[in-house]
N, C-alpha and C positions, 0 to 999 in steps of 0.2 A: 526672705526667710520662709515666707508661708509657703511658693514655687518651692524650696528644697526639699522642705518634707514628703511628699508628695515622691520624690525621686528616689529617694534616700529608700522609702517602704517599698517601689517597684526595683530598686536596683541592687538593693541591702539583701533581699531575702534569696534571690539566685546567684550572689555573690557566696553570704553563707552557706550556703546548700555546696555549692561547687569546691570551695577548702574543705568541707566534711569530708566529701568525696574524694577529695585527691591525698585528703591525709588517709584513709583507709585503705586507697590502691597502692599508695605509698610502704603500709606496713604487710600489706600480701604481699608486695615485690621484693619486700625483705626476706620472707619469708620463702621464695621462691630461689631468690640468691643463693640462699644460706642450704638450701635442699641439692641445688649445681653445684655447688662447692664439696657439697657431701657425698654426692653420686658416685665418683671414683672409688671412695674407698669402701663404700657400702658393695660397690660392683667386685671387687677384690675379695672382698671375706665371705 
């Protein structure tokens, strides 16, 4: 148990950092989607 903790505070904290991350590029890429989707008809009017 005493070995895990140790790994857990070196492996834990660039594990969290990295879902932060990818849930953020995740909701720009939505948001990038949703702007291609839109471009046709913005390009029209």
């Amino acid at each position: 148990m005493t070995e895990l903790l140790p790994l857990i505070s070196e492996v834990g904290f660039p594990i969290i950092v990295t879902l932060y991350l990818l849930h953020r590029i995740e909701r720009k890429l939505e948001d990038v989607i949703v702007s291609i989707k839109t471009l046709p008809d913005r390009l029209k009017g």
